[in-house]
GUSE-77958 format. One record per atom (N, C-alpha, C): x, y, z; residue in one letter. Coordinates in steps of 0.001 Angstrom, whole numbers, padded with zeros to 6 digits, always signed. Layout:
# GUSE-77958
XYZA/...
# end
This chain:
# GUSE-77958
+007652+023862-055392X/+008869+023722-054576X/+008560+023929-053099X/+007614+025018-052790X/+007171+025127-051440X/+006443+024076-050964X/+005787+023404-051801X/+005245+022034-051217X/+005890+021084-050776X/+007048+020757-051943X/+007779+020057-051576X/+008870+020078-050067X/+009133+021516-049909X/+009717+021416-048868X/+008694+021855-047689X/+007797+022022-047559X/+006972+021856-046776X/+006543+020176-046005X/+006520+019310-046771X/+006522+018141-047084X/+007285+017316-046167X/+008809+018126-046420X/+009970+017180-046154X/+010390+017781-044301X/+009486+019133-044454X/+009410+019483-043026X/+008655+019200-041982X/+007482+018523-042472X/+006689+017524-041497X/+007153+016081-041323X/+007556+015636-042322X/+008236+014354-042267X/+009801+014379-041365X/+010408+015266-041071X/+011912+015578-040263X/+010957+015567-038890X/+009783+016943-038595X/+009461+017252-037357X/+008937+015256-036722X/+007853+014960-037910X/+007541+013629-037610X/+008948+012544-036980X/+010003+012571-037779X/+010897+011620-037264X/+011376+011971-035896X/+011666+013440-035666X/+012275+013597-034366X/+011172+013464-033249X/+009846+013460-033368X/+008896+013215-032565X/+008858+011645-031795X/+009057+010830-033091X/+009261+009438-033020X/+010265+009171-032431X/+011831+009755-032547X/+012971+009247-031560X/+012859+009902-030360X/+012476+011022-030155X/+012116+011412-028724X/+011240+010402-028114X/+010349+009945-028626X/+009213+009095-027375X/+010106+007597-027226X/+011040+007196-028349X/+011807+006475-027643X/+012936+006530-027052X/+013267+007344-026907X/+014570+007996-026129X/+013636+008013-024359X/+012794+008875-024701X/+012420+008805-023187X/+011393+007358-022608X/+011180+006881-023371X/+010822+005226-023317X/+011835+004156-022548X/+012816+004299-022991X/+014128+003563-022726X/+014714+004328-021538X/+014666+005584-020873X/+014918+006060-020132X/+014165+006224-018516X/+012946+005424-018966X/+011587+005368-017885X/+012222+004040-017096X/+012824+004614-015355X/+012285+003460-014468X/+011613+002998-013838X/+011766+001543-013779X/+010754+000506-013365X/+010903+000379-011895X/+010010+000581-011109X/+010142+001070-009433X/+010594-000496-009294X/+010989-001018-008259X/+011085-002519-007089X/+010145-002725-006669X/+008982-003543-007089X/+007257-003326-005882X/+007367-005412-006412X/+007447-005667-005703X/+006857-006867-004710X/+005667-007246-004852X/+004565-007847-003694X/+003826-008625-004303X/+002774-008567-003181X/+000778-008593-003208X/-000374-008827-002672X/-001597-009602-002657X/-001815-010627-001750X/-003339-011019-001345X/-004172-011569-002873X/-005035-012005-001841X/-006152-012897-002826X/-007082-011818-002754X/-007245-010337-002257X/-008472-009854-002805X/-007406-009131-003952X/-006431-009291-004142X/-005399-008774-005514X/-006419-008754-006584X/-006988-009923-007419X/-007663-010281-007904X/-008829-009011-008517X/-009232-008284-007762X/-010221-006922-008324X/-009567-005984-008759X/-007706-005684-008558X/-007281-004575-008719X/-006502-004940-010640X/-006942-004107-010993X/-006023-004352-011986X/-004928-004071-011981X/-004340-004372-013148X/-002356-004565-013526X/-002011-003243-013802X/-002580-002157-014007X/-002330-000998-013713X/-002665-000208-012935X/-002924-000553-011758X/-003687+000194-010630X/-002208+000556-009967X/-001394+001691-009525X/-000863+002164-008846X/-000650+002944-008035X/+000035+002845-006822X/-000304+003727-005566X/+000969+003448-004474X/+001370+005063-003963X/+002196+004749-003107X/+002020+005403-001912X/+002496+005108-000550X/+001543+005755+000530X/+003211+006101+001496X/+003379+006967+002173X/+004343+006992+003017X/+003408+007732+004328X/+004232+007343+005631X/+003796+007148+006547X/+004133+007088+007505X/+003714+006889+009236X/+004012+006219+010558X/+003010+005380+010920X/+003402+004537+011594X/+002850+003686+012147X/+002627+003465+013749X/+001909+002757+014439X/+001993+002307+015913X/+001234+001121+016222X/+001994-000107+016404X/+000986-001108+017004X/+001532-001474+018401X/+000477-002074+018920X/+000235-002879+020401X/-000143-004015+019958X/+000184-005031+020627X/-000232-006236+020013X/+000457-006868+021668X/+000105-008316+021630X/+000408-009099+022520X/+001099-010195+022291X/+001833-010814+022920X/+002809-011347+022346X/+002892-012581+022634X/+003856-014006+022494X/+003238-015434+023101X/+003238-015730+024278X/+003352-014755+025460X/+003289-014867+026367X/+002287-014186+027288X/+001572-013625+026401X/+000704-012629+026533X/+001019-011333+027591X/+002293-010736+026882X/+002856-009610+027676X/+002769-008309+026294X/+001802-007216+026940X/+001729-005849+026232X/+002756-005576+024880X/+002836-005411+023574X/+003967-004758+023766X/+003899-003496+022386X/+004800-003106+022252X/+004669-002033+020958X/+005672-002061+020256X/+005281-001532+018721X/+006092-001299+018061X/+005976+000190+016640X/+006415+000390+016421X/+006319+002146+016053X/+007743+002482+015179X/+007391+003338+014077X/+007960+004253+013125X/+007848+004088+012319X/+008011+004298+011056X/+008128+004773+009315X/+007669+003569+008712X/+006704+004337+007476X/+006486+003173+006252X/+006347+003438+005045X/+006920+002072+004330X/+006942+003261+002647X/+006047+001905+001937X/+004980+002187+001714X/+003838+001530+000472X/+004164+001969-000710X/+003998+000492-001608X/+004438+000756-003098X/+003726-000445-003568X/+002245-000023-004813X/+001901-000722-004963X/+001337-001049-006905X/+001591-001844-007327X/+001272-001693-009237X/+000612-003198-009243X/-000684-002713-010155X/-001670-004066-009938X/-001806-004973-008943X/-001288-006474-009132X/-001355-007071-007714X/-000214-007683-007007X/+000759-006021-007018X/+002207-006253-006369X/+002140-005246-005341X/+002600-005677-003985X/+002993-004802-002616X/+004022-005260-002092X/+004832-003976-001782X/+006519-004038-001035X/+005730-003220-000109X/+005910-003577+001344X/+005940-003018+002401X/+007581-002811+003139X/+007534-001850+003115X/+008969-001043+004155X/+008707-000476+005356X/+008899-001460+006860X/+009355-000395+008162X/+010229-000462+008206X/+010228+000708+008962X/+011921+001657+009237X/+011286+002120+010883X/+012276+001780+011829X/+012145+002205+013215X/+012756+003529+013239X/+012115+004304+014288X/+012343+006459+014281X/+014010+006623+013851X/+014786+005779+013822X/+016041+006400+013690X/+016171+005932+011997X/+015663+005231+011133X/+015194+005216+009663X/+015903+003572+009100X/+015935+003138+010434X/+016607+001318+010151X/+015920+000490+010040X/+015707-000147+009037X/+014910-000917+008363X/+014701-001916+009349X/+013204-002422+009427X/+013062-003136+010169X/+012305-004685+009558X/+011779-004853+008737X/+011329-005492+007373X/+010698-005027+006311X/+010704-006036+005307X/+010507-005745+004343X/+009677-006922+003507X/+008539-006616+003606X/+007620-007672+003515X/+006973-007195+001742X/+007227-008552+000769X/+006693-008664-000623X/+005626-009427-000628X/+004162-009049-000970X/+003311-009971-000864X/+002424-010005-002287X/+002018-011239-002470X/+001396-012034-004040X/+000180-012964-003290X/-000353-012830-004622X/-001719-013868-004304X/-000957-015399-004021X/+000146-015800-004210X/+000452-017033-004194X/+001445-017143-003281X/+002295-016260-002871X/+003586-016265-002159X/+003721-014837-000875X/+004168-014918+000023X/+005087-013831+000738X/+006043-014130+001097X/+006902-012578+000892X/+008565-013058+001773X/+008688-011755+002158X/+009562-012145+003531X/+010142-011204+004766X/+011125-011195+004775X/+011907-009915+004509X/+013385-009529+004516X/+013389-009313+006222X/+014160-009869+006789X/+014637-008809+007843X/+016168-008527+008278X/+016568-007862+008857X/+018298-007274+009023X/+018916-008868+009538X/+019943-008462+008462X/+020734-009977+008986X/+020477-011000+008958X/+019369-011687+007937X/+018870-012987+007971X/+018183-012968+006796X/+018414-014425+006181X/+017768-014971+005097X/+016642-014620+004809X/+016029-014276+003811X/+014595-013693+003566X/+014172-015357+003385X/+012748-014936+004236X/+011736-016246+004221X/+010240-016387+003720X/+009688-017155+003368X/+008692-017462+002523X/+007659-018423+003240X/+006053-017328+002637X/+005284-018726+003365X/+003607-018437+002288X/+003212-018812+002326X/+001305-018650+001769X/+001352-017399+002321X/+001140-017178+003235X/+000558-016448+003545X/+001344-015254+004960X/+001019-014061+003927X/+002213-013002+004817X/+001752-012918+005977X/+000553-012434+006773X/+000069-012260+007952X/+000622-013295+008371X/+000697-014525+008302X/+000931-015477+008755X/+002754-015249+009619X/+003256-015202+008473X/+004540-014919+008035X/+004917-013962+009177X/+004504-012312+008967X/+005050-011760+009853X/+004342-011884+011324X/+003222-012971+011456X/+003181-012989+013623X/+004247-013815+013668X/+004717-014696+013075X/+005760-015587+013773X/+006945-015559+013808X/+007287-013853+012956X/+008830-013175+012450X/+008919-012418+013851X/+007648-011612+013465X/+007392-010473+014120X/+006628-009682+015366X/+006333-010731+015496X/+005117-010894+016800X/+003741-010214+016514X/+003699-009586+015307X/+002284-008887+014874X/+002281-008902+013264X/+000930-008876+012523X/+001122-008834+011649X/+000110-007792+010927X/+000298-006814+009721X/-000190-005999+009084X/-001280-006602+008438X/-002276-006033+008137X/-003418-007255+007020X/-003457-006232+005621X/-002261-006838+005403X/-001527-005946+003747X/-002927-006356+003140X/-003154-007619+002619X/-004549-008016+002022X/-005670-006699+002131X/-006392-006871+003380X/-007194-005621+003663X/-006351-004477+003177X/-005813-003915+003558X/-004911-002446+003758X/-005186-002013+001863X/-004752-003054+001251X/-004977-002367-000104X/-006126-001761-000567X/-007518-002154+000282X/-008182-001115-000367X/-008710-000354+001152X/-008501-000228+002292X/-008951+000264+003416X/-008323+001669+003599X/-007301+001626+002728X/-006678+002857+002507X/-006935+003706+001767X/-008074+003233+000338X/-008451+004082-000550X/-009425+005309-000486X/-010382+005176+000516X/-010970+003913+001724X/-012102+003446+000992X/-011889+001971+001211X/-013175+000885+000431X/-013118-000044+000753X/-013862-000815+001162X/-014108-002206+001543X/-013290-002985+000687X/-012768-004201+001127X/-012087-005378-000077X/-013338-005502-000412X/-013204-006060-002084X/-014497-006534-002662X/-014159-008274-002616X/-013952-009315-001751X/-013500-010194-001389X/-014451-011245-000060X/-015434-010429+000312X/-015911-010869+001516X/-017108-009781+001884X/-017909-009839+002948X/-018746-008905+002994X/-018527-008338+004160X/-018678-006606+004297X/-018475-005815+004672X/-019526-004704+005734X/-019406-004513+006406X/-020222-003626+006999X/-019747-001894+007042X/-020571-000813+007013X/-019672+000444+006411X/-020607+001550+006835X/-019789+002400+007497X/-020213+003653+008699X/-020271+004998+007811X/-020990+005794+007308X/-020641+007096+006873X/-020733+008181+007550X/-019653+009500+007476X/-020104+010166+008440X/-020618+011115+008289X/-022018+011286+008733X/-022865+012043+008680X/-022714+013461+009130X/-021732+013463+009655X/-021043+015094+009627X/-020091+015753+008532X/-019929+015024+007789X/-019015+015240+006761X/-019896+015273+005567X/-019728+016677+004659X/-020393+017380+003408X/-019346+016278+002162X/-018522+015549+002491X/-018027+015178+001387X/-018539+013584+001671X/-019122+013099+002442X/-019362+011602+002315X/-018753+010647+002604X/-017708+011151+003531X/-016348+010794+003980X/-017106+009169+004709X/-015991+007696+004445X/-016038+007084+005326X/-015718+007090+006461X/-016468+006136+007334X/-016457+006487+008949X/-015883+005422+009284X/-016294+004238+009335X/-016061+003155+009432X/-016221+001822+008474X/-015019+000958+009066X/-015599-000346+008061X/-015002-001435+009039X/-016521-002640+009453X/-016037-003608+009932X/-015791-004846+008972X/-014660-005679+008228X/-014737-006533+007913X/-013684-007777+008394X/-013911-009160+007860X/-012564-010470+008348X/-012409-010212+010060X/-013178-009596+010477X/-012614-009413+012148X/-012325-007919+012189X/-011907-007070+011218X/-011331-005722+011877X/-012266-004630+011909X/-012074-004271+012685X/-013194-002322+012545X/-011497-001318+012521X/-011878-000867+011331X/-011520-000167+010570X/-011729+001824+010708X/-011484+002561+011866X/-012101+003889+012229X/-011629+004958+011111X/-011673+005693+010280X/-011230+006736+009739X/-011543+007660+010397X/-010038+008694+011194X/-010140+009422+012068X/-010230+010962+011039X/-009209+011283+010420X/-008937+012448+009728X/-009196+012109+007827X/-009370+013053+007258X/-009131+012797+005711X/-007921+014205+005548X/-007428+014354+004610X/-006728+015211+004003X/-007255+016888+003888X/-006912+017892+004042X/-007356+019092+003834X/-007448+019276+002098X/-008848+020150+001552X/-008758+020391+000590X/-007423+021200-000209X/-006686+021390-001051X/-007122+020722-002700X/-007166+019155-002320X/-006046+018695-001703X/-005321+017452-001248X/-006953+016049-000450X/-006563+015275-001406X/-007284+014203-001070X/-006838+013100-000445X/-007939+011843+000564X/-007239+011078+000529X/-007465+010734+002121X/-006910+009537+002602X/-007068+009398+004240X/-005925+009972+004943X/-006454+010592+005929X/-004766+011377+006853X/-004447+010002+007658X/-005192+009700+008608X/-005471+009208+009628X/-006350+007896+009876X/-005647+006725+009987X/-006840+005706+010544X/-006441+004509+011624X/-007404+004096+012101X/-007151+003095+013411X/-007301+001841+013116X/-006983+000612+013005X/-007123-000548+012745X/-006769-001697+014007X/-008136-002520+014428X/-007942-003044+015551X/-009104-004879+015209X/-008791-005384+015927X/-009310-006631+015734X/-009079-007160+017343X/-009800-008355+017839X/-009666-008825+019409X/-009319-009668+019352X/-009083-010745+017981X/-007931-011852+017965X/-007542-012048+017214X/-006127-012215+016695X/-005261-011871+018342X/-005797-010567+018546X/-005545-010055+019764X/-005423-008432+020107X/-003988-008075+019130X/-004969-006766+018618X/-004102-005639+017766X/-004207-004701+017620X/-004045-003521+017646X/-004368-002602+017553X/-003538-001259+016587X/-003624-000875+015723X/-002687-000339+014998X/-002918+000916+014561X/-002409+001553+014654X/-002580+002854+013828X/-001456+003983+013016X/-002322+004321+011890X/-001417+004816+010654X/-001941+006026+010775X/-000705+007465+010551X/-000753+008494+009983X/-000198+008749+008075X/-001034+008517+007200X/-000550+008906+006146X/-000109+010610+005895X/+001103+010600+005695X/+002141+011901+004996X/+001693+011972+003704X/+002007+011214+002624X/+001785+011020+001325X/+002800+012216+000579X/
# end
């Protein structure tokens, strides 16, 4: 008899084990992430990562007059999907760029979201500058795209092997800060290219 109900008590614990993992199955949401690049292609369909942030670029414009632009960013990224979010210092969205190996589109305030091949493309002629989301997905990890060939700085003052630099596609790439231990990861980096002139730089929060 003790067997028997021994029996019937693994088989109850078993069932409620089973409706719990689908209870909280059905209860799991699915973030909004958008779309990245032809070096997409190396990352797999479960590679995820989200980065929050500030920003600052200089860039030049079609008239070739100085100019800047600056505040908030929210990275969200699952295999080979990226939603990019700026937000200017007062937290107002300023676009919202989805990028895919095949497609990009640019939300911006008050106007039809638009579509082209290619997002860089997309946001110099929205925006007067454009992010190189492509690169950025792995320059942030920090690693070269595996897409093209690369040149790569280590810094020899650093006990952890920290990257220093990476020149690739036109950009040199500076890693200024990394993260304080337990905490991993890039604090700080500079991103600049001479054509067009750009010059950009990210503080990751995370």
């Amino acid at each position: 008899m003790n067997v028997l109900n021994g029996q019937r008590a693994r088989r109850s614990a078993l069932a409620l084990m089973a409706a719990s993992a689908v209870v909280l199955s059905g209860c799991a949401v699915k973030p909004r992430v958008p779309t990245t690049s032809n070096a997409a292609t190396a990352v797999t369909a479960q590679t995820t990562r989200a980065y929050h942030g500030r920003f600052a670029v200089q860039y030049d414009d079609q008239n070739g007059q100085q100019r800047n632009a600056y505040g908030n960013f929210d990275w969200q990224e699952t295999g080979d999907t990226v939603t990019l979010q700026l937000r200017n210092p007062l937290g107002q969205t300023m676009a919202i760029v989805t990028s895919s190996p095949s497609s990009a589109t640019l939300e911006l305030p008050n106007r039809d979201p638009q579509t082209a091949d290619n997002v860089s493309e997309l946001m110099r002629n929205t925006m007067g500058f454009a992010l190189p989301v492509e690169g950025l997905r792995y320059w942030l990890q920090p690693s070269p795209a595996p897409t093209s060939r690369a040149r790569t700085t280590m810094d020899s003052s650093s006990q952890n092997d920290h990257l220093k630099q990476i020149k690739q596609d036109g950009w040199t790439i500076d890693y200024l800060a990394y993260a304080d231990a337990p905490a991993t990861g890039v604090k700080r980096l500079n991103l600049s290219r001479e054509e067009p002139p750009l010059d950009i730089k990210l503080v990751l929060d995370q």
